[in-house]
TIVO-2410 file (N, C-alpha, C; in nm, 3 decimals):
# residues 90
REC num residu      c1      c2      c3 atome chaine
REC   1      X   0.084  -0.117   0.000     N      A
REC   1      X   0.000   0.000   0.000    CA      A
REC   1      X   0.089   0.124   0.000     C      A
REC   2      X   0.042   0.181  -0.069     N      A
REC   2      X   0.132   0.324  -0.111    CA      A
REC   2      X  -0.017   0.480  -0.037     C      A
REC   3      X   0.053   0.543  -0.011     N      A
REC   3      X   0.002   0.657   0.028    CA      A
REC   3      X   0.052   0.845  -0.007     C      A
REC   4      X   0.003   0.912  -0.047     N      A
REC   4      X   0.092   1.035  -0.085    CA      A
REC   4      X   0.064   1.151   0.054     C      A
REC   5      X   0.138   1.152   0.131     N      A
REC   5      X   0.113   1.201   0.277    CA      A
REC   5      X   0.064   1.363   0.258     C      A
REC   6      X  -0.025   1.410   0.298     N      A
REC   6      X  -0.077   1.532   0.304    CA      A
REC   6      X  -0.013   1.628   0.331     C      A
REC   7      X   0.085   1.599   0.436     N      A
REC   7      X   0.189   1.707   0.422    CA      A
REC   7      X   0.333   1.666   0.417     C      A
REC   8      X   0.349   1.606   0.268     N      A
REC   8      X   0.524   1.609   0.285    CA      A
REC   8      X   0.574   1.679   0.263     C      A
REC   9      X   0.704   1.683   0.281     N      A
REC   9      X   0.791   1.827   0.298    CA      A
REC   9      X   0.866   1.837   0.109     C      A
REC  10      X   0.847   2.002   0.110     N      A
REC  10      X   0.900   1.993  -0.028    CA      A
REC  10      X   0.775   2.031  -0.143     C      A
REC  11      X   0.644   1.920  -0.110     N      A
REC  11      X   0.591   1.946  -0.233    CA      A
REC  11      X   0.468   1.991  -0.196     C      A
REC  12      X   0.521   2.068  -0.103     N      A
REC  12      X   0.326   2.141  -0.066    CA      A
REC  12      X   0.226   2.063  -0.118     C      A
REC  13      X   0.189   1.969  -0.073     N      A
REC  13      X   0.086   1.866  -0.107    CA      A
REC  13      X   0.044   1.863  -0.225     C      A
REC  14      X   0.139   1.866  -0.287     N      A
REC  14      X   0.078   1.833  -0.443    CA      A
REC  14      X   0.052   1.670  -0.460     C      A
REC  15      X  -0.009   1.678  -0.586     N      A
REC  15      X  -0.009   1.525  -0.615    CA      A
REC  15      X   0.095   1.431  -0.666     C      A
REC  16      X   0.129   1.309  -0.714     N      A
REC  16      X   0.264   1.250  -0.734    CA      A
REC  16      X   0.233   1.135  -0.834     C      A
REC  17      X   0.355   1.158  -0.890     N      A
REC  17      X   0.303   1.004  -0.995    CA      A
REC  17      X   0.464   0.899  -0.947     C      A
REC  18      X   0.366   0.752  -0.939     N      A
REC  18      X   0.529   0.685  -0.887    CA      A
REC  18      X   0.496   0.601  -1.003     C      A
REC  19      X   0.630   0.475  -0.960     N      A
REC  19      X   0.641   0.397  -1.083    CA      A
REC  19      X   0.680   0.233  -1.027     C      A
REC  20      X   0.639   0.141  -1.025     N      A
REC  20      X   0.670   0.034  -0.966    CA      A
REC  20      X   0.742  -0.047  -1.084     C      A
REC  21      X   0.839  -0.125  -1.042     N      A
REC  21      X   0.920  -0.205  -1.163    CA      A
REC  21      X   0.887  -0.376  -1.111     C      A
REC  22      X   0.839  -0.447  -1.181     N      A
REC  22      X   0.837  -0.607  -1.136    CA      A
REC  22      X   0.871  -0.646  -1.246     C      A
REC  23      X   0.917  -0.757  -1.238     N      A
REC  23      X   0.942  -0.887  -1.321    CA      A
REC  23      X   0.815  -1.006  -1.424     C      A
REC  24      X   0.843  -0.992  -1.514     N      A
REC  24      X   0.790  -1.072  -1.609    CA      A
REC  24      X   0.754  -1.195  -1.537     C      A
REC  25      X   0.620  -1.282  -1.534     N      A
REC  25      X   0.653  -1.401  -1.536    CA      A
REC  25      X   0.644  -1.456  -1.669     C      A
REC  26      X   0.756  -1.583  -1.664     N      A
REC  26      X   0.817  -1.639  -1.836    CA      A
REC  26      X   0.673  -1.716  -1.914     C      A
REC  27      X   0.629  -1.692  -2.036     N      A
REC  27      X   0.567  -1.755  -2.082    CA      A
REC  27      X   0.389  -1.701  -2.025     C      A
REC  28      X   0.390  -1.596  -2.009     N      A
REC  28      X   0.288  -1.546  -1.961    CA      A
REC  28      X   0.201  -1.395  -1.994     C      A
REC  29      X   0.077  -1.363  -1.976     N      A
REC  29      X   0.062  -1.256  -2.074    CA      A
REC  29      X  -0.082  -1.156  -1.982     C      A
REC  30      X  -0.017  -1.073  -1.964     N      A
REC  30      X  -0.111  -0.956  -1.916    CA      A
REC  30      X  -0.195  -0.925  -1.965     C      A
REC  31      X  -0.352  -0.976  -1.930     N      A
REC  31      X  -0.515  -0.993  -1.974    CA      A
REC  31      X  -0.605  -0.856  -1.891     C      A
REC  32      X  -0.549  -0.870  -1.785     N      A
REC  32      X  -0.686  -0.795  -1.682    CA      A
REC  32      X  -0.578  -0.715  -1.542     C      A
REC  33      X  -0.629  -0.596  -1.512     N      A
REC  33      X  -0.571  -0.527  -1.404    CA      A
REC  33      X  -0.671  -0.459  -1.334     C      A
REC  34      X  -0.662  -0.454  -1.195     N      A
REC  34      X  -0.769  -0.366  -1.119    CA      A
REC  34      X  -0.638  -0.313  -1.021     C      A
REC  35      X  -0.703  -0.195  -0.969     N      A
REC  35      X  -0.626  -0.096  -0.910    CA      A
REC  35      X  -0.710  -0.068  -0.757     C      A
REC  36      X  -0.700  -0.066  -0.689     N      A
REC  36      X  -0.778   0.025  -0.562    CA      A
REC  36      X  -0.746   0.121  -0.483     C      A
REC  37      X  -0.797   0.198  -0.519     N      A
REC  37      X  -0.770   0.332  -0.443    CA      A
REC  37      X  -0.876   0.363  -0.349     C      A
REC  38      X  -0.772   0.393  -0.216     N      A
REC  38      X  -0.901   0.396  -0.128    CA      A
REC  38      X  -0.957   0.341  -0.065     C      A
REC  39      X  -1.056   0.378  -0.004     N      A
REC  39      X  -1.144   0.237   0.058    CA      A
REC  39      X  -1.259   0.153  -0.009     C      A
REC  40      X  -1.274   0.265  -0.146     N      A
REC  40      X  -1.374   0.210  -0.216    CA      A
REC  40      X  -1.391   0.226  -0.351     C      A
REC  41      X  -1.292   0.307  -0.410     N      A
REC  41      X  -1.273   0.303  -0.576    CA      A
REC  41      X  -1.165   0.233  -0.663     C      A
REC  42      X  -1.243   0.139  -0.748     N      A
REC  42      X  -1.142   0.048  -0.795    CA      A
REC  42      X  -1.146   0.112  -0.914     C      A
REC  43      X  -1.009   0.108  -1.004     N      A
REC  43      X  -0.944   0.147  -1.146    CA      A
REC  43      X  -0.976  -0.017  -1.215     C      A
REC  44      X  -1.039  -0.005  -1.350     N      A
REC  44      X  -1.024  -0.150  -1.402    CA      A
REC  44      X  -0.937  -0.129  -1.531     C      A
REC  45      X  -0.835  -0.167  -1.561     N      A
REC  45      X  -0.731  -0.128  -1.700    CA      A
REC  45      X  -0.821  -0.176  -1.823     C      A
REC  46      X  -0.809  -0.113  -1.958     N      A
REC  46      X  -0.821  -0.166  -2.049    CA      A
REC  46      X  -0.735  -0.177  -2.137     C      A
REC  47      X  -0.713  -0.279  -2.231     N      A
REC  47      X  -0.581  -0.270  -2.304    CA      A
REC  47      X  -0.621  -0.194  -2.396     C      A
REC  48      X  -0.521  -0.147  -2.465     N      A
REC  48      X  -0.481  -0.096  -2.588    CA      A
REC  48      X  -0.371  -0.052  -2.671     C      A
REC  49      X  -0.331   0.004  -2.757     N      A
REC  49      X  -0.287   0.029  -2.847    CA      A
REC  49      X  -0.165   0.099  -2.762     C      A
REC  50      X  -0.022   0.094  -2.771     N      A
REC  50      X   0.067   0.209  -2.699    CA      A
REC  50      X   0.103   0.268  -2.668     C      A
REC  51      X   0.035   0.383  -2.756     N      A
REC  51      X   0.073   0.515  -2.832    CA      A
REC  51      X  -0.054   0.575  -2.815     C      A
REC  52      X  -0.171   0.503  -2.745     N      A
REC  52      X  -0.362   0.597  -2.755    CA      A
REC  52      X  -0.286   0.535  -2.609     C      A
REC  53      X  -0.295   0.469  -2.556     N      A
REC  53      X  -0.255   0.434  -2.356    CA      A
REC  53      X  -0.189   0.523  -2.343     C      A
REC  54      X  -0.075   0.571  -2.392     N      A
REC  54      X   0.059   0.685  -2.311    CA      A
REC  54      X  -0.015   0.814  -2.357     C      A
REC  55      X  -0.152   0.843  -2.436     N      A
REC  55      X  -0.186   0.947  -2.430    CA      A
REC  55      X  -0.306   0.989  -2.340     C      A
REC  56      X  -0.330   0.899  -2.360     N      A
REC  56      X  -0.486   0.877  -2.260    CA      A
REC  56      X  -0.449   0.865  -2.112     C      A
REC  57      X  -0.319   0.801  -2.078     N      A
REC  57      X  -0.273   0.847  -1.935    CA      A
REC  57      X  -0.204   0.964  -1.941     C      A
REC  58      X  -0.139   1.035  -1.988     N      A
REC  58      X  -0.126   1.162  -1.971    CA      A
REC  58      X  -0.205   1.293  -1.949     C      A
REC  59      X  -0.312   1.217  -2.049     N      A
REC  59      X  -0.425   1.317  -2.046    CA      A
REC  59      X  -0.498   1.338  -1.915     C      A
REC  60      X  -0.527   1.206  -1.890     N      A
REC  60      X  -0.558   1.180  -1.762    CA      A
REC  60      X  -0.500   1.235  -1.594     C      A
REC  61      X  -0.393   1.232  -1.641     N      A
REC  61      X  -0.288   1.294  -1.538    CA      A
REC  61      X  -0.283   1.452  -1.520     C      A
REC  62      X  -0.293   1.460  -1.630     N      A
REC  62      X  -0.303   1.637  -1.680    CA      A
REC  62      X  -0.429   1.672  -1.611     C      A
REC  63      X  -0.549   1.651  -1.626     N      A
REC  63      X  -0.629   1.686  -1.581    CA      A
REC  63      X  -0.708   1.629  -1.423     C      A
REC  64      X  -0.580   1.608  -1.354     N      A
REC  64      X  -0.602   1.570  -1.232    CA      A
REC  64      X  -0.623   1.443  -1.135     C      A
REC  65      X  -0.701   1.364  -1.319     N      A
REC  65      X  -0.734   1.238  -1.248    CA      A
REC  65      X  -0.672   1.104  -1.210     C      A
REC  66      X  -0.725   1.036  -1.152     N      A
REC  66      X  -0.621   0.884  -1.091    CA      A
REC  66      X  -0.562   0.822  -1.273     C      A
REC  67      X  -0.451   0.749  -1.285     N      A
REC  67      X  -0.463   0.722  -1.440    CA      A
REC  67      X  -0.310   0.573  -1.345     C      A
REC  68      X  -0.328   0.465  -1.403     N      A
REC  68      X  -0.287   0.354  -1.421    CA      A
REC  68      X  -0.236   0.304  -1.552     C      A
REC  69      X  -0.071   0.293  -1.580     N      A
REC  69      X  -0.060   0.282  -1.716    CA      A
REC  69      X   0.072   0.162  -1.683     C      A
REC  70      X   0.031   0.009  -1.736     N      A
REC  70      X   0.156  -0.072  -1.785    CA      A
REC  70      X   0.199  -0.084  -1.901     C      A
REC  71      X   0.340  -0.148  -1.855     N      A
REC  71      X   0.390  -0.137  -2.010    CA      A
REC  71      X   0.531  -0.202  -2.020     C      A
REC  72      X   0.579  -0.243  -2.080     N      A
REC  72      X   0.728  -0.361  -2.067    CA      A
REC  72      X   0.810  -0.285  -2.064     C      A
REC  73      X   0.934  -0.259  -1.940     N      A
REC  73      X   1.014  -0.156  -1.901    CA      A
REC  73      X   1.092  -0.095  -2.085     C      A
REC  74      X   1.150  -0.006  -2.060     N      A
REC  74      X   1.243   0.038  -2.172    CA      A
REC  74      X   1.380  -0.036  -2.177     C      A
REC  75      X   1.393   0.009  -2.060     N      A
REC  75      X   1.573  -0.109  -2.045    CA      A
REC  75      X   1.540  -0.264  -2.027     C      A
REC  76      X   1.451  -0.336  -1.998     N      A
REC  76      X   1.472  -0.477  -1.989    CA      A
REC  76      X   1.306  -0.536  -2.069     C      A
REC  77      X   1.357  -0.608  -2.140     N      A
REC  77      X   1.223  -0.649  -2.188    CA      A
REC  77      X   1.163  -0.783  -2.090     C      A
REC  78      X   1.243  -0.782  -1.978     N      A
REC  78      X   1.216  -0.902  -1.852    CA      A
REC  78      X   1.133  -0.826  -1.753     C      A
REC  79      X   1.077  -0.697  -1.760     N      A
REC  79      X   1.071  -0.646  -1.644    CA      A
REC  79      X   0.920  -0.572  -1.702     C      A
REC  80      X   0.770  -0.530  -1.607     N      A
REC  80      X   0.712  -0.414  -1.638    CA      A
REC  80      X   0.746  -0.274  -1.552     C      A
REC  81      X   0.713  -0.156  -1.606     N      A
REC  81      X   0.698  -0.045  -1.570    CA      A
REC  81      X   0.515  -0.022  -1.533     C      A
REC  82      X   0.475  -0.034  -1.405     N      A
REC  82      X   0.357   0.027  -1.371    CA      A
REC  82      X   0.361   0.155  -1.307     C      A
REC  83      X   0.286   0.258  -1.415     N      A
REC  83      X   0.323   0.401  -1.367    CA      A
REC  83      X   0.177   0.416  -1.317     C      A
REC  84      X   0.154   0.523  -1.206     N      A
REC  84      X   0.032   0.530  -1.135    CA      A
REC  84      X   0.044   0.670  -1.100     C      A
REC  85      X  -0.038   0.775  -1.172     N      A
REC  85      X  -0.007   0.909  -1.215    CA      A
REC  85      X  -0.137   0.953  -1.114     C      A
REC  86      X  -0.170   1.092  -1.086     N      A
REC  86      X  -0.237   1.218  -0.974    CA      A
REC  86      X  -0.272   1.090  -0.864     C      A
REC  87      X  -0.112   1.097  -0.781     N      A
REC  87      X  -0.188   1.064  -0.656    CA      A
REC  87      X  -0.225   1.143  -0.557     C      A
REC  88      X  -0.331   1.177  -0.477     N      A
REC  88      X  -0.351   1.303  -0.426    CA      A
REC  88      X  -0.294   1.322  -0.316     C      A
REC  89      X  -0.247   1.395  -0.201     N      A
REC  89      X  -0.249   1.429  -0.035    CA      A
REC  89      X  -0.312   1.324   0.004     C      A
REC  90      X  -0.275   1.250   0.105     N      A
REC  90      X  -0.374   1.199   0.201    CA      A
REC  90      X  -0.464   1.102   0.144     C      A
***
């Protein structure tokens, strides 16, 4: 569980985007993702295209809202990048 603390020092409670790195499992293939934020709002991923996802989470981000985006790291094709963009204060 990740949290963006309401008052950390530095970023006057702004919001934060982090990035989690895991490992591939071999011979296996990313179908379905849910996210939960909260005590009661779940994110459900949909796949798509690479290039409409990295815009549609940006967009998303830009305008404030929660946005969930995977994707097979840049440096290791063994590894994903899960980026998880406007996390709010608190």
């Amino acid at each position: 569980m990740f949290e963006n603390p309401a008052t950390a020092p530095n970023d006057e409670g702004k919001p934060i985007e982090v990035t989690y790195k895991f490992p591939k499992i071999k011979n296996s293939v990313v179908s379905k993702m849910t996210i939960s934020v909260g005590d009661d709002r779940v994110i459900e991923a949909k796949i798509m295209e690479k290039k409409k996802a990295e815009e549609k989470y940006e967009d998303s981000v830009a305008a404030g809202h929660n946005a969930v985006m995977l994707k097979e790291d840049k440096d290791s094709c063994e590894m994903y990048d899960m980026s998880i963009g406007s996390i709010q204060p608190g």
